[in-house]
C-alpha positions in Angstrom: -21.1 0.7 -52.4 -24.4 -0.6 -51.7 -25.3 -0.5 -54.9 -22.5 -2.7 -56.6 -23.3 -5.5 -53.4 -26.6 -5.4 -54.9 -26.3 -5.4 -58.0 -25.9 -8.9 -59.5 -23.2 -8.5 -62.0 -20.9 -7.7 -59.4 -21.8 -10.0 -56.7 -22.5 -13.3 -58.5 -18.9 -13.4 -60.2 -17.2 -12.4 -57.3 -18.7 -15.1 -55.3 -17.8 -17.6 -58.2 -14.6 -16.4 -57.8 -14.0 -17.0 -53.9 -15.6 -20.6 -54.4 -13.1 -21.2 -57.1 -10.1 -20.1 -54.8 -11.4 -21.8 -51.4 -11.9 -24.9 -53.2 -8.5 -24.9 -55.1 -6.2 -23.3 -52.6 -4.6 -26.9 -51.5 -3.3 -27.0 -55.0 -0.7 -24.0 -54.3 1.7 -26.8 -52.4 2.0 -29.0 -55.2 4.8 -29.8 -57.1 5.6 -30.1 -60.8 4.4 -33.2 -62.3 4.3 -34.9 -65.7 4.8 -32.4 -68.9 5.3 -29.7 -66.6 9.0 -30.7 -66.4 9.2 -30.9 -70.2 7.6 -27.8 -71.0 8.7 -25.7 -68.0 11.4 -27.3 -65.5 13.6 -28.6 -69.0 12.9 -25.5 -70.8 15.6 -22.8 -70.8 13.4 -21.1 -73.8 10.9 -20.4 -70.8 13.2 -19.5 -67.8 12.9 -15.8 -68.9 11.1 -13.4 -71.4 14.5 -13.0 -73.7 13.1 -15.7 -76.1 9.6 -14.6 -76.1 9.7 -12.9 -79.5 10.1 -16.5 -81.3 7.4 -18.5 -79.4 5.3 -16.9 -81.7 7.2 -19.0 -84.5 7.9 -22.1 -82.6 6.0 -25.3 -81.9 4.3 -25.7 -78.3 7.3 -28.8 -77.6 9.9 -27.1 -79.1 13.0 -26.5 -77.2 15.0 -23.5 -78.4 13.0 -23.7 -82.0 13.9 -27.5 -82.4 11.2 -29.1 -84.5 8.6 -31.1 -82.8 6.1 -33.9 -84.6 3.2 -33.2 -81.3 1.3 -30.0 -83.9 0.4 -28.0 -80.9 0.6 -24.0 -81.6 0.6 -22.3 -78.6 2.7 -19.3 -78.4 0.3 -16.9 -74.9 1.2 -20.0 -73.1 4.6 -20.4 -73.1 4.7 -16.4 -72.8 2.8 -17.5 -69.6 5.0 -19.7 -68.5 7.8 -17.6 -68.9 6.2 -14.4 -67.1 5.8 -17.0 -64.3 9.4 -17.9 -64.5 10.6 -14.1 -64.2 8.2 -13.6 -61.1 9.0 -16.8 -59.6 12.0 -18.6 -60.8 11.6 -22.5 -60.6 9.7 -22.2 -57.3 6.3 -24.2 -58.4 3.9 -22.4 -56.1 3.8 -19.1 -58.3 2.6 -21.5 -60.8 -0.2 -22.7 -59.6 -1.0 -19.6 -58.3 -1.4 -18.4 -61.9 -3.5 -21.3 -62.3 -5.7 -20.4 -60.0 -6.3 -16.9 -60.5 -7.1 -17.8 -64.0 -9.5 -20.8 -62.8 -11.6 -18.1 -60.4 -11.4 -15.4 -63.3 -12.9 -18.4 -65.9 -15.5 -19.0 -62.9 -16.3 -15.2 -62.3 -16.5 -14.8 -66.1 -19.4 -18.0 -66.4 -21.6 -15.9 -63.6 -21.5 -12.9 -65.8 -21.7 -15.1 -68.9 -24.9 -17.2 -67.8 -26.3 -13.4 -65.9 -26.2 -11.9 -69.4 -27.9 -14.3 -71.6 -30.4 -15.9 -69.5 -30.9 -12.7 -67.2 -31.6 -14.9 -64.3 -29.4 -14.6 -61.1 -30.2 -17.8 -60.1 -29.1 -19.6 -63.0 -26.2 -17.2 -62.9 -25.2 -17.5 -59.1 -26.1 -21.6 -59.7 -23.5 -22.0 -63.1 -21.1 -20.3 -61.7 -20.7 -21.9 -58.7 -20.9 -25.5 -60.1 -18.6 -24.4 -62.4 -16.3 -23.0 -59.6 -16.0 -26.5 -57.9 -16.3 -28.9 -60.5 -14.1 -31.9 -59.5 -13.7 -32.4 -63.6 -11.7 -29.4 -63.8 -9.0 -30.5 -61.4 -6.7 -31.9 -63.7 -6.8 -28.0 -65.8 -5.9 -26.6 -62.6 -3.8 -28.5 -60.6 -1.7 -29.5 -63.0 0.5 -26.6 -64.4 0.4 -27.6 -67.9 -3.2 -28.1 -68.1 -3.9 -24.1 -67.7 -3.7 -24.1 -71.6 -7.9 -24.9 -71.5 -8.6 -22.2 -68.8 -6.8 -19.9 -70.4 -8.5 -20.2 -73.5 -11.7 -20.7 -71.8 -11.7 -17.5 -70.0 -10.3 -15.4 -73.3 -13.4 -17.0 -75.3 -15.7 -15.9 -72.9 -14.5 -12.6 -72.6 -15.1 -12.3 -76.3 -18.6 -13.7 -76.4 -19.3 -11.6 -73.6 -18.0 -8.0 -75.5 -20.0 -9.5 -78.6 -22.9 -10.1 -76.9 -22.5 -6.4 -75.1 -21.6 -4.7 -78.8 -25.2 -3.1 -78.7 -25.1 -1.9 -74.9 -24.2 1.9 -75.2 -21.6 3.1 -77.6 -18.6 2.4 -78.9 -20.1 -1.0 -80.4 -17.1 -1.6 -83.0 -14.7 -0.9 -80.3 -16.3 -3.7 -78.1 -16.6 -5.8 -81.5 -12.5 -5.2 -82.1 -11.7 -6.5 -78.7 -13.8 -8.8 -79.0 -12.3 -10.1 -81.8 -8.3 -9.4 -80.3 -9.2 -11.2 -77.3 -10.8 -14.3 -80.0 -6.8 -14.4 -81.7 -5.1 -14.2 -78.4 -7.7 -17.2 -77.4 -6.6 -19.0 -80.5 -2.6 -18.4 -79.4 -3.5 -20.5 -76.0 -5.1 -23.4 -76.9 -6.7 -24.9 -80.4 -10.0 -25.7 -79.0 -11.1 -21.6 -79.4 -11.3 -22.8 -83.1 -14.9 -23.1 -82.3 -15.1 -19.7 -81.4 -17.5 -18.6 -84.9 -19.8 -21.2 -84.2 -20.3 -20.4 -80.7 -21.2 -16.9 -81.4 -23.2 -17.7 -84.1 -25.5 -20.1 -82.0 -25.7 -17.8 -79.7 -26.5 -15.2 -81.7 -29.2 -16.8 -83.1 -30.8 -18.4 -80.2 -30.7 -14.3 -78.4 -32.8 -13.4 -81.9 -35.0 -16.1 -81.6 -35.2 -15.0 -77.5 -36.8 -11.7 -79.0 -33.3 -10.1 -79.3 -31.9 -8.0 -82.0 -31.1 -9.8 -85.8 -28.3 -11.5 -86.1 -25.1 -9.7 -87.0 -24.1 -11.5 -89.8 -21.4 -8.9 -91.7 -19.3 -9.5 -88.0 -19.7 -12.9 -87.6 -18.0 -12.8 -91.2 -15.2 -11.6 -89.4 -15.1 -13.9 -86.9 -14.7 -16.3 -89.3 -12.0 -14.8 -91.4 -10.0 -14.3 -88.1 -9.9 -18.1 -87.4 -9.4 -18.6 -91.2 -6.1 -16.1 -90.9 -4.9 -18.1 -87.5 -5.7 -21.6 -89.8 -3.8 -20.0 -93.0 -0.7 -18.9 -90.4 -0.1 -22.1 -88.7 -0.6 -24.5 -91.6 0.9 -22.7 -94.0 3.7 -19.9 -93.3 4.8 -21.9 -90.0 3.9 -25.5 -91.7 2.4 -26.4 -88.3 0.0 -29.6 -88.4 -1.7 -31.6 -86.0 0.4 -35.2 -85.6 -0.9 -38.2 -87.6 1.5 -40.5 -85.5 -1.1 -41.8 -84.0 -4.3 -41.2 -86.5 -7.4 -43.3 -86.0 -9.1 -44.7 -89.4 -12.8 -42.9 -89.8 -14.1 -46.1 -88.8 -11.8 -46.7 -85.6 -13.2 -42.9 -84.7 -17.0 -43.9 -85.6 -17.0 -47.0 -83.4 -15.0 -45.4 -80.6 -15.7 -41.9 -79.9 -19.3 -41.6 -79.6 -18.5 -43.7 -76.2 -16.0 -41.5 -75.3 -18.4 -38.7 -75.8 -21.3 -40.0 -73.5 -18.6 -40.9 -71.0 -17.8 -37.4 -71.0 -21.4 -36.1 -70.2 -21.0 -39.0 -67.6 -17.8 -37.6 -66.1 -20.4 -33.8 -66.1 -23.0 -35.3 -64.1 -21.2 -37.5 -62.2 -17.5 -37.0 -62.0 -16.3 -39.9 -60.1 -13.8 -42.9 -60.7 -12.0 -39.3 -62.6 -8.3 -40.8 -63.8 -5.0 -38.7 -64.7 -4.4 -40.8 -68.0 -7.3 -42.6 -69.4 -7.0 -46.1 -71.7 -9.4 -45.5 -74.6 -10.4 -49.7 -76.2 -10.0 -48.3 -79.7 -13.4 -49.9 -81.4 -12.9 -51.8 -84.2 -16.2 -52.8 -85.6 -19.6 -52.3 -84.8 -21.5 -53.3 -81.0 -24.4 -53.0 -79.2 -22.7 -50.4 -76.6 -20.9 -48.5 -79.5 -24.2 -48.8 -82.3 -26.2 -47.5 -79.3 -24.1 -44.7 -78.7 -24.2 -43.7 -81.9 -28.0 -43.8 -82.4 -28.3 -41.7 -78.9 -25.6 -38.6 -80.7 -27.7 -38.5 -83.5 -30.8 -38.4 -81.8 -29.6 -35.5 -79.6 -27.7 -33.8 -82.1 -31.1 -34.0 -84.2 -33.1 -32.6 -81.0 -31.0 -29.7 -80.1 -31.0 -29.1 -84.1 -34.4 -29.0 -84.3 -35.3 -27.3 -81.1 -32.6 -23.9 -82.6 -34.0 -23.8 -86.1 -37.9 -23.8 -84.6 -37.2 -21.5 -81.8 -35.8 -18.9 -84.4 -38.2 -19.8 -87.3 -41.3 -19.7 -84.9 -40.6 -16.6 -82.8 -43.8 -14.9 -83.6 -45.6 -17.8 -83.2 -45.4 -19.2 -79.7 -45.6 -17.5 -76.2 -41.9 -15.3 -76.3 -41.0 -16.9 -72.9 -41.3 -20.3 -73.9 -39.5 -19.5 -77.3 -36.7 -17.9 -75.3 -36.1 -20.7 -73.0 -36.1 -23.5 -75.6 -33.5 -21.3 -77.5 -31.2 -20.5 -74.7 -31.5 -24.4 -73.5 -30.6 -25.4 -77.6 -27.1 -22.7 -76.8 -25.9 -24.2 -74.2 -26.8 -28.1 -75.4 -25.1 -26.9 -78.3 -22.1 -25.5 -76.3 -21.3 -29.1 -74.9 -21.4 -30.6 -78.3 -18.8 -27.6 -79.8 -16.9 -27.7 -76.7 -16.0 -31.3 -77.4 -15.6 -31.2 -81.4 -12.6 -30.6 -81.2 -10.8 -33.4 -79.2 -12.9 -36.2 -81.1 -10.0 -37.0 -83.4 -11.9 -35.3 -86.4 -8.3 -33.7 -85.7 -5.9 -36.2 -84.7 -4.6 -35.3 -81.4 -2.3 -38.0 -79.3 -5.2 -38.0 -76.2 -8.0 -40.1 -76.5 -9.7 -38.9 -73.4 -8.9 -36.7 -71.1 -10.4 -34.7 -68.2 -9.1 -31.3 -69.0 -11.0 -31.4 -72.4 -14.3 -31.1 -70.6 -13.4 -27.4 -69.3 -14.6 -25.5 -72.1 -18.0 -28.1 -72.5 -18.8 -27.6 -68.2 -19.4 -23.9 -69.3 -22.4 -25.1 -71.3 -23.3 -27.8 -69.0 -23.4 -25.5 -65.7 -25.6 -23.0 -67.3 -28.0 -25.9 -67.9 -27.8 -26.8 -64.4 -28.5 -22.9 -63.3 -31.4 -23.0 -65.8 -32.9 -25.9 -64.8 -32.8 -24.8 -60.7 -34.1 -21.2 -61.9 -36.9 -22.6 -63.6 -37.5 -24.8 -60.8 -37.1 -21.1 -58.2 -40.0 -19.8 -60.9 -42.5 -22.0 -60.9 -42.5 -22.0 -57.0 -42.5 -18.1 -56.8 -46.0 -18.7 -59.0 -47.2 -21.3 -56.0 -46.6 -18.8 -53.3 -46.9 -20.2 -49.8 -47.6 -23.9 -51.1 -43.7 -23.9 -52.4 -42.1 -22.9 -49.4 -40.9 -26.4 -47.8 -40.4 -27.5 -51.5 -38.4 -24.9 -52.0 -36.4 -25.2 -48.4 -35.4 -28.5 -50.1 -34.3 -27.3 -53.0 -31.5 -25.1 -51.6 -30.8 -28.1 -49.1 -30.1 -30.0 -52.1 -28.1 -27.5 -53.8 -25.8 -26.8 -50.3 -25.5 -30.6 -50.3 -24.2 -30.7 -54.0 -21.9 -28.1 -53.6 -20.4 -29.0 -50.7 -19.9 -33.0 -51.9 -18.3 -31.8 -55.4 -16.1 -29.5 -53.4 -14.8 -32.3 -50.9 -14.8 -34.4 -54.0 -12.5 -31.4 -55.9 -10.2 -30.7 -52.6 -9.8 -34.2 -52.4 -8.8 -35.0 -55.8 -6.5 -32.0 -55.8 -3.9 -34.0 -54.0 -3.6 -36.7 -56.4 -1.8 -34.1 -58.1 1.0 -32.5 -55.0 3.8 -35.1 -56.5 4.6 -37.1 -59.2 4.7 -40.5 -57.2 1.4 -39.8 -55.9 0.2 -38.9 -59.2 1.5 -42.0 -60.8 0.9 -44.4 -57.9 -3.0 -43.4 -57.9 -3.5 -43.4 -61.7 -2.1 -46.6 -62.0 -5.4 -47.8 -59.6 -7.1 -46.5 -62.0 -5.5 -47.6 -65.3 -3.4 -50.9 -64.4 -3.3 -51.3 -68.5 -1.8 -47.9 -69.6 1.8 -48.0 -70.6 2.8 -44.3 -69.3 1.5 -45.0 -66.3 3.1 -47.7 -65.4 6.6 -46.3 -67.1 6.8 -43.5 -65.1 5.7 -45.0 -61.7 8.7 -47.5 -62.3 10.6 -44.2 -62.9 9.5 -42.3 -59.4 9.6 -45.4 -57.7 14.0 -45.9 -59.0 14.2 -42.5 -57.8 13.2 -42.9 -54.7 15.4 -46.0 -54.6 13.2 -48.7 -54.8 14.7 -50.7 -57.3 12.3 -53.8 -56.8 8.7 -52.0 -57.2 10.7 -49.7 -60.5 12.0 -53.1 -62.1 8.2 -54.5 -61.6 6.4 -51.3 -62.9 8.8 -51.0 -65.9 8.8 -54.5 -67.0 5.1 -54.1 -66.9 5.2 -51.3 -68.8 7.5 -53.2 -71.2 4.5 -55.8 -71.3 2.3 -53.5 -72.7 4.7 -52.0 -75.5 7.6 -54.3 -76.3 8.5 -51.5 -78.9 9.0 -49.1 -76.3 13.4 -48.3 -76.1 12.9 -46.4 -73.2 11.6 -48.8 -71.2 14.0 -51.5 -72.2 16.8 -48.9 -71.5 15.5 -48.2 -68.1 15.3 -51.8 -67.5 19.0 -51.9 -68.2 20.0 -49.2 -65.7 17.7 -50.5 -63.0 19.2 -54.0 -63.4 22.8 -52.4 -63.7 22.0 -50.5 -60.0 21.0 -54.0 -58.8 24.2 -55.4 -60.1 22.1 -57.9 -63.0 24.5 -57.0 -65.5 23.6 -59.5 -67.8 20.4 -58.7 -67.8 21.2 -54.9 -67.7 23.0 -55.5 -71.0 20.2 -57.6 -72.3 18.4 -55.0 -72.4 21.1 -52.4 -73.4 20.6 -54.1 -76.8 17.3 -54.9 -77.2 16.5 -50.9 -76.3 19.6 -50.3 -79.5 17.6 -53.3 -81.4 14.5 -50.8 -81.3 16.2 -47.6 -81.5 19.7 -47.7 -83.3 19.8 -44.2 -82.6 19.4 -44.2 -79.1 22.9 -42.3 -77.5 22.5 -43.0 -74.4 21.8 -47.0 -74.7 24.9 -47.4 -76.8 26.9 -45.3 -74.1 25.6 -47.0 -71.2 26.4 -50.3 -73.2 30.2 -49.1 -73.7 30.6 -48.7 -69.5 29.5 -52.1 -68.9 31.4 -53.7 -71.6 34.5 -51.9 -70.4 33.9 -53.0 -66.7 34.1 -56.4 -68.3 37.1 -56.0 -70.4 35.6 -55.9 -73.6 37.4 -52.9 -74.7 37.2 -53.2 -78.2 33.1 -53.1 -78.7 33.0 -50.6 -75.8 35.0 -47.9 -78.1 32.9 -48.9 -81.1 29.7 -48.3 -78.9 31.2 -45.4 -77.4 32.4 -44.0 -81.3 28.8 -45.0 -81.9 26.8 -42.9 -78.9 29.7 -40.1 -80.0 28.6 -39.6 -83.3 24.5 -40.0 -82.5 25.2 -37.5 -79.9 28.1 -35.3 -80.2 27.2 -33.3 -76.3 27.3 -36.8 -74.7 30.5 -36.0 -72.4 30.3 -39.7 -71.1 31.3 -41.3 -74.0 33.7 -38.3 -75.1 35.2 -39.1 -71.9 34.5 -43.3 -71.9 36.4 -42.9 -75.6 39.4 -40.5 -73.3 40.2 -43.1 -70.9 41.0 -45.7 -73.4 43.2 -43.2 -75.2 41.5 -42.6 -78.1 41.3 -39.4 -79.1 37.0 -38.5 -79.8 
């Protein structure tokens, strides 16, 4: 027993892993918010495991194997959900319980992550517990639906970390085959393990370079014809491909995501003014901010380049320590950038920016941070007595980190207990986004403020006139108020925008019937009938004036 409380690989990811659940325990209260009641609440396909056999065949948003244009794949998730469901029933705390177990098993799994390649316990014990509390990785954890990134986070590293072990012992190919299952079920939960292959390989590399063994190139082969197999499945036998609804030109995604990108290492290093729902200024053209931007990527990119390919073409020619740092340091650097490929619209995906994107990067980035404050532990170990106050203030400064971005974290973890709150803080935040301020109007009508939902959904209506849904709202906020004109007005212009829309032309037929206007109210209800042949109101709207539906 004394051994294992000892020994580092036991006691670095179990202390990760109690950070993680002290720091994220007020998130067990919270409610379901946003997609959550889409994907989970709304979904009979979930309530249960008797439909799990097709999520392996259906789209991520797709209800009972209806088609859906959002390209997500994501089949161990909504198994997830619906083990949850089975334990739980719709009782949202066994949710976010899940959540957090998988949050403080991501965090336990960085410790041994960072303990295995840089064999320091300090940069271990450090990485893990920044990545424990991060207050970036609130919205992956609090919010139910955002546990698709630590999921996939904690599967990837569990395959790096078999890879990386393949030559410990025996039974190498075993560790390399479940390495490479836990790679596809990581590819089942979220996209972003795509980049999977070129994680290993860097890694790889930089441990060869770090005076490890050569690279194992015939099995990262297979790494890459695994992801090749997931590509070939989902594109082609289940024709599942990412949305181009809302596709940004290559020269909209030049301009515009290299300052997303360093607004991302900002969020890293400094993750405050954090929002639920970011508005991304799409960049048209070229400017100062966005040129320099781009210059500062390339530069990096270049460095980080440059600093891999001499570490492993000059390992016999430099001081082995020094080679070993500066190729670990290129891994990790490298691990941000790969971490965050993805979810630069190379592959159009509807999110701009968003908080829960960063999860996989933060690995990368906290094992930085835990090599920097080893290094820092290293030199003053060579000082001796000279070090010690310096050293005194170094784990001051590290207590007084740890315990602002936990306050920070616990803090932010309530944004997320309802849907009002939710809404009613991101709206602080991003006064000009459209969902924002849609679905505040909506929390705020069902509380029964009519006044503050009319105000947030015209607003909304502001900032996209082409949006039906807000113009029908509109109408059925104004109709509660008893503004029937101006419900009806905007009855039509929601029908003007979407001819298809059921309910619009059903709640049109009641107030035209309240008014005597029997004769449009059957066509609109024949109309809502035939868009929508489940839509009982206007089966029975189309009954009370005797006409058989």
């Amino acid at each position: 027993m004394a051994y294992l409380i000892r020994n580092p690989a036991v006691w670095i990811p179990l202390t990760a892993a109690l950070l993680a659940a002290i720091v994220f325990c007020n998130t067990l209260p919270n409610d379901f918010v946003w997609d959550d009641n889409e994907l989970i609440v709304n979904n009979p396909s979930v309530h249960g495991l008797s439909e799990a056999g097709s999520f392996l065949s259906r789209h991520f948003w797709s209800q009972s194997g209806q088609p859906s244009t959002r390209g997500y794949y994501r089949p161990f998730i909504l198994f997830s959900y619906a083990v949850d469901y089975t334990l739980w029933g719709p009782n949202p705390l066994g949710f976010h319980l899940t959540n957090l177990l998988w949050h403080a098993l991501a965090s336990a799994l960085v410790g041994l992550f960072i303990l295995r390649v840089t064999n320091s316990s300090t940069a271990a014990l450090v990485a893990g517990a920044f990545f424990a509390v991060h207050p970036v990785h609130v919205e992956s954890v609090a919010f139910v639906s955002g546990r698709t990134d630590v999921i996939a986070t904690a599967l990837m590293l569990v395959s790096i970390l078999l890879f990386f072990r393949r030559n410990d012992g025996r039974a190498g190919n075993l560790k390399v085959a479940l390495s490479l299952a836990f790679f596809a079920l990581a590819l089942l939960a979220k996209e972003i393990a795509v980049v999977l292959p070129a994680l290993v390989l860097v890694g790889d590399l930089a441990r060869k370079s770090a005076g490890g063994k050569r690279a194992a190139w015939p099995v990262h082969t297979i790494y890459w014809l695994v992801l090749a197999l997931y590509l070939t499945a989902r594109f082609g036998l289940l024709n599942i491909a990412p949305s181009l609804q809302e596709k940004l030109s290559p020269r909209e995604i030049l301009f515009t995501m290299p300052l997303v990108f360093w607004d991302y290492l900002r969020l890293l290093v400094l993750p405050i003014h954090l929002c639920a729902d970011y508005v991304v200024h799409v960049q048209q053209g070229p400017t100062i901010a966005n040129l320099a931007a781009i210059g500062a990527l390339i530069i990096a990119g270049g460095a980080i380049a440059f600093s891999l390919i001499f570490s492993v073409g000059a390992q016999h020619a430099a001081p082995a320590r020094r080679i070993a740092a500066r190729s670990v340091t290129a891994f990790f650097a490298t691990w941000i950038f790969l971490g965050l490929l993805p979810v630069l619209q190379i592959i159009p995906i509807s999110a701009l920016k968003a908080e829960r994107f960063l999860y996989l990067s933060s690995v990368g980035f906290c094992a930085l941070v835990g090599m920097v404050v080893s290094s820092e532990v290293n030199r003053m170990n060579v000082c001796g007595k000279p070090a010690q106050a310096a050293r005194h203030f170094l784990n001051a400064a590290l207590i007084i980190v740890m315990v602002v971005l936990s306050v920070l974290t616990i803090r932010r973890n309530t944004v997320w207990k309802n849907e009002f709150v939710l809404y009613h803080t991101t709206v602080l935040c991003a006064p000009d986004n459209f969902r924002v301020q849609y679905n505040l109007g909506n929390a705020y009508f069902r509380k029964g403020d009519v006044q503050n939902a009319i105000r947030h959904t015209e607003i909304a209506l502001q900032l996209r006139p082409d949006l039906p849904q807000a113009s029908y709202n509109l109408g059925v906020m104004h109709a509660a108020q008893g503004s029937f004109d101006k419900a009806e007005a905007m009855y039509r212009r929601a029908i003007q925008l979407d001819p298809s829309y059921a309910l619009a032309h059903n709640n049109l037929a009641v107030l035209l019937y309240s008014r005597g206007n029997l004769q449009e109210a059957k066509a609109e209800w024949q109309k809502a009938l035939s868009l929508d042949p489940t839509l009982e109101q206007a089966r029975e709207g189309l009954s009370i004036l005797g006409v058989r539906p």
